[in-house]
N, C-alpha and C positions, 0 to 999 in steps of 0.2 A: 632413788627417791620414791617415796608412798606418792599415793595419790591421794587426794582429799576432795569431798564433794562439800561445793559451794551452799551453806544452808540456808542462805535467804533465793536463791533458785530450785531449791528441793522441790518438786510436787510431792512426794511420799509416795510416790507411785508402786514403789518396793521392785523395780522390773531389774537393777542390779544387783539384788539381795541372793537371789538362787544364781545368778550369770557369777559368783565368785569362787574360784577353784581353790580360795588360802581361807573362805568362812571368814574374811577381813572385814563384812560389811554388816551390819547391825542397827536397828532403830531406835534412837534414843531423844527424847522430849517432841515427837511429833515429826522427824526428820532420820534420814540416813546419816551414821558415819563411817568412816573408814579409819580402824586399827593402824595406823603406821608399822606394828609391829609387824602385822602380819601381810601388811600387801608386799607386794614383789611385785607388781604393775604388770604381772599374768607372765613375768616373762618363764620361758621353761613348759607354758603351759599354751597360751595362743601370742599370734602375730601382735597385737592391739589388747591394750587393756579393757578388758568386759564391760566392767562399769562405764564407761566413757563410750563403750561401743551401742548399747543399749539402753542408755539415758536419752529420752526421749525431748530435755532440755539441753542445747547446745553449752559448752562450756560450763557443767555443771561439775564434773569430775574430772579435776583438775592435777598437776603435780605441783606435791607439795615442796617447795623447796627447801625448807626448814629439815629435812630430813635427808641421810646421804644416797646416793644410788644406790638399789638394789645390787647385791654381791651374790651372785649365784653359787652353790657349792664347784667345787674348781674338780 
């Protein structure tokens, strides 16, 4: 599953935007999103997903469920 950050708790504070190792995160109309395509939810890369480690609002980067579990290359 991506992760997805909640845009009515955005600050825009941008402090996830450089913390992403797949460049999944991006600003669009005043807030952050997260690419599904591209997240992997950091895994291969840290323990915890970045966004969500350094979001400075609780429960703002979220998983998305609508999307399947990240599949690592095997």
């Amino acid at each position: 599953m991506a992760l997805k950050i909640v845009s009515s708790q955005c600050t825009s504070c941008s402090a996830c935007e450089p913390e992403c190792p797949n460049v999944a995160i991006s600003e669009k109309n005043g807030t952050f999103v997260i690419d599904p395509k591209k997240c992997t939810e950091c895994i291969g890369h840290y323990d915890v997903p970045q966004c969500a480690a350094v979001c400075p609002v609780d429960d703002t980067c979220i998983i998305d469920t609508s999307y399947p579990r990240y599949q690592g290359a095997a």
